[in-house]
N, CA, C and O atoms as a Tripos MOL2 file, in Angstrom:
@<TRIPOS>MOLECULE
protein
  200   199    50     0     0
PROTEIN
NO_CHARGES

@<TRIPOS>ATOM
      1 N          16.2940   56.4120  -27.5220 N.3       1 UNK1
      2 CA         16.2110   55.3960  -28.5710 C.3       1 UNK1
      3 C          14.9400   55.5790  -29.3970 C.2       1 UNK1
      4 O          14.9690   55.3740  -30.6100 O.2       1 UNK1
      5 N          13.7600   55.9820  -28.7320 N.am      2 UNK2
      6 CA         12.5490   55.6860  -29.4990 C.3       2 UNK2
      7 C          12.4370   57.1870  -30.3770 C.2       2 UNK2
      8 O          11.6720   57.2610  -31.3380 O.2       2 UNK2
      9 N          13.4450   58.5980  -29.8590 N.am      3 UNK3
     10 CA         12.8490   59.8050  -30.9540 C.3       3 UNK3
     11 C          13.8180   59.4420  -32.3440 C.2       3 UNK3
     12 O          13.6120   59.9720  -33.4360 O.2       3 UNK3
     13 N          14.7300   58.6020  -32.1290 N.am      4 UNK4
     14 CA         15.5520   57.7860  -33.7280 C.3       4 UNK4
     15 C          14.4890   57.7950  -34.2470 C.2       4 UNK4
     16 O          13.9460   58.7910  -34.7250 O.2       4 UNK4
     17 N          13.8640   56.1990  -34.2090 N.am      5 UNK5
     18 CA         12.8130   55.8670  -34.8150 C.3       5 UNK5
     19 C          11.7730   56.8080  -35.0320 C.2       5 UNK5
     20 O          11.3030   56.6690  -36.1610 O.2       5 UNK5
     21 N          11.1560   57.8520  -34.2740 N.am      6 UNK6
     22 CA         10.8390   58.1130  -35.3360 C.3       6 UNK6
     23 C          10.8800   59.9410  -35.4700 C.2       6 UNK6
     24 O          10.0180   60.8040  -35.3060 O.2       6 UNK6
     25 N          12.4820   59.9820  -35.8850 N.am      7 UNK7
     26 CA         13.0440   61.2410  -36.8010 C.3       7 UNK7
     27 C          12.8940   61.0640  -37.7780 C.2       7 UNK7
     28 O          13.2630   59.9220  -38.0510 O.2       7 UNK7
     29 N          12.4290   61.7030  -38.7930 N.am      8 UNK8
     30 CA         12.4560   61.5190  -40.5880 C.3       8 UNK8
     31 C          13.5600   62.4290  -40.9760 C.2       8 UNK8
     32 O          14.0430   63.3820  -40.3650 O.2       8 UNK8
     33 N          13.8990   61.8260  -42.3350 N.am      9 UNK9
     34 CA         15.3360   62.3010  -42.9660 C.3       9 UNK9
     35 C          14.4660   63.2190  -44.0680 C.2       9 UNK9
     36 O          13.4070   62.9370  -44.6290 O.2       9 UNK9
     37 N          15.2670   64.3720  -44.1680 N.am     10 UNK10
     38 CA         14.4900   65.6550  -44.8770 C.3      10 UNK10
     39 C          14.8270   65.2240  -46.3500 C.2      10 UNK10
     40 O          15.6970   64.3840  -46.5820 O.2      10 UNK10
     41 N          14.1760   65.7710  -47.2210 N.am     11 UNK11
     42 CA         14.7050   65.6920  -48.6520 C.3      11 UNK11
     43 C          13.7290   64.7410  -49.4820 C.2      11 UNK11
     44 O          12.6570   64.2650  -49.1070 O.2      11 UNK11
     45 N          14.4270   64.5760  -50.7980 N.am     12 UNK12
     46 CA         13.9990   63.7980  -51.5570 C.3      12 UNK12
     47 C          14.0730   62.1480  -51.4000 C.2      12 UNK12
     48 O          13.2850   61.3590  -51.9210 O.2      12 UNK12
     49 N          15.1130   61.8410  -50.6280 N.am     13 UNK13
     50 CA         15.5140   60.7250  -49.9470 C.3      13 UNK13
     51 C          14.5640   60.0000  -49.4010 C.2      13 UNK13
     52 O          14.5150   58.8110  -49.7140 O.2      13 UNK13
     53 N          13.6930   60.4880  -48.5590 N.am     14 UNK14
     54 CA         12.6570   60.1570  -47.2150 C.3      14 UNK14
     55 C          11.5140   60.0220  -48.0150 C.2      14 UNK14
     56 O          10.5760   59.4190  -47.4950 O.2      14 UNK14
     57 N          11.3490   60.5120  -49.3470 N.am     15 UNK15
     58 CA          9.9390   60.8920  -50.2050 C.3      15 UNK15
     59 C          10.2720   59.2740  -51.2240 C.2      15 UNK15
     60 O           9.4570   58.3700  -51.4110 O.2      15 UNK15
     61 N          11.5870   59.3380  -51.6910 N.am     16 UNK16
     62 CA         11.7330   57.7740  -52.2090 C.3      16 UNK16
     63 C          11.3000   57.0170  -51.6110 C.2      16 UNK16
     64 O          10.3550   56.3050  -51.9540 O.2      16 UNK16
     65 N          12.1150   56.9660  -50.1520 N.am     17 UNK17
     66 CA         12.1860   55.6300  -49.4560 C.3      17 UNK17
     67 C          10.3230   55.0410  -48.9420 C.2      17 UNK17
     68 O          10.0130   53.8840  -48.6560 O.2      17 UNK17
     69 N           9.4980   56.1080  -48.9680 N.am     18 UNK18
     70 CA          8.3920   55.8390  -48.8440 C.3      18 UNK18
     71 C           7.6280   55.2910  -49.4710 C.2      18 UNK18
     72 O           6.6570   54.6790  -49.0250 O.2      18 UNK18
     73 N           8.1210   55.4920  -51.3260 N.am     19 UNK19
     74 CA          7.5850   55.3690  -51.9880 C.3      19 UNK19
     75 C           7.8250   53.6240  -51.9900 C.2      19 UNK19
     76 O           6.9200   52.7900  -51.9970 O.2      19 UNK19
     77 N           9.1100   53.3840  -51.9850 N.am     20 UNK20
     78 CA          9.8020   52.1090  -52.0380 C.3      20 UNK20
     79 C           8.7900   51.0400  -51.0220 C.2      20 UNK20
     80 O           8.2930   49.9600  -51.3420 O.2      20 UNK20
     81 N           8.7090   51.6950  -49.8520 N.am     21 UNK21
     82 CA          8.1650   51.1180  -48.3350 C.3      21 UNK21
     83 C           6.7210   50.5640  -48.4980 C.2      21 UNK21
     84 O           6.3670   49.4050  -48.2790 O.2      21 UNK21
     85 N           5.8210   51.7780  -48.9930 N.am     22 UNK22
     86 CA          4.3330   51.5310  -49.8790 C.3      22 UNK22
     87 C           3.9010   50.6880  -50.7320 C.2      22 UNK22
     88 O           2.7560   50.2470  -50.6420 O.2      22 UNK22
     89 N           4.6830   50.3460  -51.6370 N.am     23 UNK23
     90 CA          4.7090   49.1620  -52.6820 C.3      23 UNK23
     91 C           5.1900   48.0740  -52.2740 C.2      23 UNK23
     92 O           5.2910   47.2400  -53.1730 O.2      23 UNK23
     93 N           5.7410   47.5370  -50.6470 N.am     24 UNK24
     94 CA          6.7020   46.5910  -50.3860 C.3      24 UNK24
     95 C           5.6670   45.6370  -49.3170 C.2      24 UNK24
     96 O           4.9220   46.1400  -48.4760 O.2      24 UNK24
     97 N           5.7980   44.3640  -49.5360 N.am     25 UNK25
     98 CA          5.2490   43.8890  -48.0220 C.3      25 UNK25
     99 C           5.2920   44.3680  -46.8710 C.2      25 UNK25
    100 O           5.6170   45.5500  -46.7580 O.2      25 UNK25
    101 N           5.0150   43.6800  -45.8390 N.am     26 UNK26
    102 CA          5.1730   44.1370  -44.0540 C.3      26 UNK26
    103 C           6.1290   44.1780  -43.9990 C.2      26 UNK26
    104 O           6.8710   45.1510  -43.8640 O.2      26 UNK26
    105 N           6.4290   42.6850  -44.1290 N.am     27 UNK27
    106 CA          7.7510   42.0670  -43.2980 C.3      27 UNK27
    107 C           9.2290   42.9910  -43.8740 C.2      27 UNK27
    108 O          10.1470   43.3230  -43.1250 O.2      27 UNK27
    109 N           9.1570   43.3140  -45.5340 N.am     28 UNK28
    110 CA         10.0950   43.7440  -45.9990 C.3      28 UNK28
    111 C           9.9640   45.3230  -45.5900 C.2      28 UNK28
    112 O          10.8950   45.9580  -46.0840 O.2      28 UNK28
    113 N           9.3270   45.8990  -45.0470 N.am     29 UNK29
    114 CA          8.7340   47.1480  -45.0380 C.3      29 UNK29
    115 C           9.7930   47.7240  -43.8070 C.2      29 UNK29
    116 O          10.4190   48.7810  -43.7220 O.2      29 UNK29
    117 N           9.6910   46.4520  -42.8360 N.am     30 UNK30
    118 CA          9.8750   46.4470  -41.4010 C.3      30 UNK30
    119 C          11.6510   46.2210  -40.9570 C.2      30 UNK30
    120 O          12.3110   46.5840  -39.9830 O.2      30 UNK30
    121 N          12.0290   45.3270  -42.3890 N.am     31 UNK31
    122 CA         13.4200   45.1090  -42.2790 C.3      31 UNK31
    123 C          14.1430   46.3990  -42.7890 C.2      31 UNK31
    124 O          15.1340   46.7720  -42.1610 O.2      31 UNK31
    125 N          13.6350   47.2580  -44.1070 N.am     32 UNK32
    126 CA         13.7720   48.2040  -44.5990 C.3      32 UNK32
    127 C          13.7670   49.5230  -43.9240 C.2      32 UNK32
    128 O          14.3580   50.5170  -44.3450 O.2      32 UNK32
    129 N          13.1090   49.4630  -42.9230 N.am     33 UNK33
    130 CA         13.0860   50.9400  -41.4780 C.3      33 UNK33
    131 C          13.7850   50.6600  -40.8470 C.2      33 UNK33
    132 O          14.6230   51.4950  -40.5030 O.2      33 UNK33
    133 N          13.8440   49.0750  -40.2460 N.am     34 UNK34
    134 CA         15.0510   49.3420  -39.2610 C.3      34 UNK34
    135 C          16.4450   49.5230  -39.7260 C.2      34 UNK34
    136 O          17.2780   50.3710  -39.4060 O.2      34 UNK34
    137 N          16.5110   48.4920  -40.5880 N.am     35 UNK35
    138 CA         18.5430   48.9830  -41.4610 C.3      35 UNK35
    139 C          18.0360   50.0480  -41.3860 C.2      35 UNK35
    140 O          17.8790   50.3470  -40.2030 O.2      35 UNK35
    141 N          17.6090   50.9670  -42.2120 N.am     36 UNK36
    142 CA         17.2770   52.7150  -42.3320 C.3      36 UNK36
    143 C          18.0490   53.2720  -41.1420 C.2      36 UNK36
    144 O          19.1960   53.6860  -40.9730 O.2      36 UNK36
    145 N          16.8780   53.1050  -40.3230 N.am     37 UNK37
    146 CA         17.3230   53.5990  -38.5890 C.3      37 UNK37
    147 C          18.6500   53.5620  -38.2920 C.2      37 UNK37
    148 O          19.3910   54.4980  -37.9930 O.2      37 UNK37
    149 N          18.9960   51.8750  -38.4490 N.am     38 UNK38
    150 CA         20.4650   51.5250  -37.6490 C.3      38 UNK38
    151 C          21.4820   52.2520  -38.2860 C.2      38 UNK38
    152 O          22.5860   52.5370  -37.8240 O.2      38 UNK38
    153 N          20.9780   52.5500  -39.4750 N.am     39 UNK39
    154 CA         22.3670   53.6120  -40.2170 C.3      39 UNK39
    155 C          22.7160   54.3120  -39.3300 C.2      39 UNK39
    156 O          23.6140   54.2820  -38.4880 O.2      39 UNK39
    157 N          21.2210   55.5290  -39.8130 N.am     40 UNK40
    158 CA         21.2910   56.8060  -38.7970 C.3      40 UNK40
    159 C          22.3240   56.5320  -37.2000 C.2      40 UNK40
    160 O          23.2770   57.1050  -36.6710 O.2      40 UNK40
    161 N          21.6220   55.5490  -36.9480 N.am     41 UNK41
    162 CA         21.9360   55.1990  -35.7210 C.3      41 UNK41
    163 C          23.8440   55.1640  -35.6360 C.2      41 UNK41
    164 O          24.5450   55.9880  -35.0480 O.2      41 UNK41
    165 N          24.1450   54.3790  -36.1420 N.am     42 UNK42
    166 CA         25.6340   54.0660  -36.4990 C.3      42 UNK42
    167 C          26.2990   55.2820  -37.2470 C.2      42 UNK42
    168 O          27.5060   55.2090  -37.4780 O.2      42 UNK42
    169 N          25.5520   56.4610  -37.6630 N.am     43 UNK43
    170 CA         26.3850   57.4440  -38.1580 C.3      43 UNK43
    171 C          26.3710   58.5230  -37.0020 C.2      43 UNK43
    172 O          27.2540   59.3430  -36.7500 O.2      43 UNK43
    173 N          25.3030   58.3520  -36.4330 N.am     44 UNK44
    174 CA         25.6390   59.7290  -34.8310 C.3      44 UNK44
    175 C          26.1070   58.9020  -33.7080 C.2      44 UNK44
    176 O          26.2700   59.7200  -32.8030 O.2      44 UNK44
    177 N          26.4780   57.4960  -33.1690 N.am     45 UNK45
    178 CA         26.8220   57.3180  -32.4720 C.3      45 UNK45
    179 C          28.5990   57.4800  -33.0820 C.2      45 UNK45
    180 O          29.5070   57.7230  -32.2870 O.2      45 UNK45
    181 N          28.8080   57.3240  -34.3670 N.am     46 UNK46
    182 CA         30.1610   57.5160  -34.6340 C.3      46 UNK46
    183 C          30.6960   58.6740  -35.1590 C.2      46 UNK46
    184 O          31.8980   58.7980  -35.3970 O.2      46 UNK46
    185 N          29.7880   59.6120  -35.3700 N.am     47 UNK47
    186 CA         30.0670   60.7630  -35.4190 C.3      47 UNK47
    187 C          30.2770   61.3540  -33.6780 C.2      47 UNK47
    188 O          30.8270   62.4540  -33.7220 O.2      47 UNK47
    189 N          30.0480   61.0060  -32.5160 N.am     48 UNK48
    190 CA         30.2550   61.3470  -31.6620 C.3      48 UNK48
    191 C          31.3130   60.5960  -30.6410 C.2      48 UNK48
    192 O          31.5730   60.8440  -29.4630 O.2      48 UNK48
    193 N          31.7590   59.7170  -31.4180 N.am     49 UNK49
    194 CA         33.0920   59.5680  -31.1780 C.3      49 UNK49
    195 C          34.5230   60.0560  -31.9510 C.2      49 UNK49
    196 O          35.7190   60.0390  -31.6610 O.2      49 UNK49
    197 N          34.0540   60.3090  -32.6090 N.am     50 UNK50
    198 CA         35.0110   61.0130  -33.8360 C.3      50 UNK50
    199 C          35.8780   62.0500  -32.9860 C.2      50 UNK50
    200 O          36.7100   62.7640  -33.5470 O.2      50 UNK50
@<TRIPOS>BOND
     1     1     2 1
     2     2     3 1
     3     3     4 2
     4     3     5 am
     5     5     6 1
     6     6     7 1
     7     7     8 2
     8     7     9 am
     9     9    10 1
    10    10    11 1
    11    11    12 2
    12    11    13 am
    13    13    14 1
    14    14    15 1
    15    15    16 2
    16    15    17 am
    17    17    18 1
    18    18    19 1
    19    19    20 2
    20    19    21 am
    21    21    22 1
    22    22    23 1
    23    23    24 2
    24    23    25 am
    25    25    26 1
    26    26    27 1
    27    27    28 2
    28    27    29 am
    29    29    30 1
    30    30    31 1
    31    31    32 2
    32    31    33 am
    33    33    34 1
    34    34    35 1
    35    35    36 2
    36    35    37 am
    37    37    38 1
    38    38    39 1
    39    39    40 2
    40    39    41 am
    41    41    42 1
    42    42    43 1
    43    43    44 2
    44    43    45 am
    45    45    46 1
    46    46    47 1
    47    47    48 2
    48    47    49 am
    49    49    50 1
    50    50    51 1
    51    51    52 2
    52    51    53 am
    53    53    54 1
    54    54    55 1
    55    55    56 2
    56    55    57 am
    57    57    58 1
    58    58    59 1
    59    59    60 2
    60    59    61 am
    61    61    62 1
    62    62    63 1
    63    63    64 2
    64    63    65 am
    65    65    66 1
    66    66    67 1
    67    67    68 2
    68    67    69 am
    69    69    70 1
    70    70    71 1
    71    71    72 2
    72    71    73 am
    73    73    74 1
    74    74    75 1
    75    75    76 2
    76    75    77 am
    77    77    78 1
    78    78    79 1
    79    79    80 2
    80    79    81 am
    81    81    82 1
    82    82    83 1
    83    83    84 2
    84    83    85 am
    85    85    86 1
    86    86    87 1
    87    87    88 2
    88    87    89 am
    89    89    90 1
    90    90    91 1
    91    91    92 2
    92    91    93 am
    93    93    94 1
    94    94    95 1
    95    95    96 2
    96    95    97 am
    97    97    98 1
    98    98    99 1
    99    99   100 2
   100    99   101 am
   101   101   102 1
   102   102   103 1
   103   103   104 2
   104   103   105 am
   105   105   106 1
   106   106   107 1
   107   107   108 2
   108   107   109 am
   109   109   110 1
   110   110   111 1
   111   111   112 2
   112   111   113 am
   113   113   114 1
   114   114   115 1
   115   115   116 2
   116   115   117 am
   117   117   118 1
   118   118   119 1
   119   119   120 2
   120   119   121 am
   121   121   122 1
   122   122   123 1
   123   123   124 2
   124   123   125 am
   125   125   126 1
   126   126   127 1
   127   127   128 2
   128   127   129 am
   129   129   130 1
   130   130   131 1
   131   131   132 2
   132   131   133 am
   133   133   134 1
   134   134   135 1
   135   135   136 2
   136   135   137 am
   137   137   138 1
   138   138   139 1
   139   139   140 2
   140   139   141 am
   141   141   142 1
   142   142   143 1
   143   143   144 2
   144   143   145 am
   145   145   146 1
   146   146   147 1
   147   147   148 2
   148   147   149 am
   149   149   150 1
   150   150   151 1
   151   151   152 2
   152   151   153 am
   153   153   154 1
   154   154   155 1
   155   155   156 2
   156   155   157 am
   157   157   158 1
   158   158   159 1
   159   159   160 2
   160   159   161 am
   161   161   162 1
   162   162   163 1
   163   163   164 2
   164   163   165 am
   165   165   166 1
   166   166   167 1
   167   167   168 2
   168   167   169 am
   169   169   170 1
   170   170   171 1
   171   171   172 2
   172   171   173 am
   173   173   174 1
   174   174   175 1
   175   175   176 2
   176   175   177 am
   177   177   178 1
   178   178   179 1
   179   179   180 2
   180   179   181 am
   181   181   182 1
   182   182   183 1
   183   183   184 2
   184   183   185 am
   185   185   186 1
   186   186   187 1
   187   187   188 2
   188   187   189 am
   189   189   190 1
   190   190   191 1
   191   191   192 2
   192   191   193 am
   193   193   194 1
   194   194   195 1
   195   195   196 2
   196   195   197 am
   197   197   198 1
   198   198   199 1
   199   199   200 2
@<TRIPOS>SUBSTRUCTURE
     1 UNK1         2 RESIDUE 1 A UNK
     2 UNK2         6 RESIDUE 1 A UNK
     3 UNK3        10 RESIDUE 1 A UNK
     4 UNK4        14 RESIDUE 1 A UNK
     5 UNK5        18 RESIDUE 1 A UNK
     6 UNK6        22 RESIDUE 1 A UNK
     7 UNK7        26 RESIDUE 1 A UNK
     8 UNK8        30 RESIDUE 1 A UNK
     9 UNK9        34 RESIDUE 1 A UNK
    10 UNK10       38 RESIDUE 1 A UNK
    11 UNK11       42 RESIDUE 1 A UNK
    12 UNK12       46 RESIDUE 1 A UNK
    13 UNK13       50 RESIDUE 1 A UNK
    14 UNK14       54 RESIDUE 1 A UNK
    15 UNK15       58 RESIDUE 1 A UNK
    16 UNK16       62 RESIDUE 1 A UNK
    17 UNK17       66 RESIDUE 1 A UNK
    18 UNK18       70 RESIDUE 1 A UNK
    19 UNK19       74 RESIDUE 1 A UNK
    20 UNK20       78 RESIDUE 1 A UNK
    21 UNK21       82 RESIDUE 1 A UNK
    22 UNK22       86 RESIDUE 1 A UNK
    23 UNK23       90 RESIDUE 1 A UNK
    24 UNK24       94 RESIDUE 1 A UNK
    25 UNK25       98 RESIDUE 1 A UNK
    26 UNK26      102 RESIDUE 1 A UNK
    27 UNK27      106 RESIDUE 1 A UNK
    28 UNK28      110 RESIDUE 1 A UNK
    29 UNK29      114 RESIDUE 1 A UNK
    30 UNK30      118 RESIDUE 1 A UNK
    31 UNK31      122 RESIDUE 1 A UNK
    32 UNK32      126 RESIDUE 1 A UNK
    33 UNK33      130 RESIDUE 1 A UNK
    34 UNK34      134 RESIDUE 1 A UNK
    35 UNK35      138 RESIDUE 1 A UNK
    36 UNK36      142 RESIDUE 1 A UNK
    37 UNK37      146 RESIDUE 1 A UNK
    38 UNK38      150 RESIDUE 1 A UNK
    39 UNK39      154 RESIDUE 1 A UNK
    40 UNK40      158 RESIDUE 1 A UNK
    41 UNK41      162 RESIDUE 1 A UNK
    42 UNK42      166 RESIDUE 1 A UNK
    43 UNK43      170 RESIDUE 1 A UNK
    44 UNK44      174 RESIDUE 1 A UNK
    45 UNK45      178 RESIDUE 1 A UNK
    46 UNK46      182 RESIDUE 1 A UNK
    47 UNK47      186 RESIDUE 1 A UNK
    48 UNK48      190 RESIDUE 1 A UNK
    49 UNK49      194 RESIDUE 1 A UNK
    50 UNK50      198 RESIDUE 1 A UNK
């Protein structure tokens, strides 16, 4: 569970979302990584049921 958190997504994507994260409060900072995560999360646990 904890190398999810913290895998980074390659690309231009990961260079936005930072940018987005930097300019944002804590609290919104914090809601914004985890949805992030839970994606990831919800796309390899269902990619491995597939």
């Amino acid at each position: 569970m904890h190398k999810i958190y913290r895998k980074r997504p390659a690309g231009p994507q990961n260079l936005q979302l930072e940018t987005e994260l930097s300019s944002c409060p804590k609290n919104y900072l914090l809601v914004v990584y985890i949805s992030f995560n839970n994606q990831l999360l919800v796309r390899s646990v269902g990619a491995a049921f597939e």
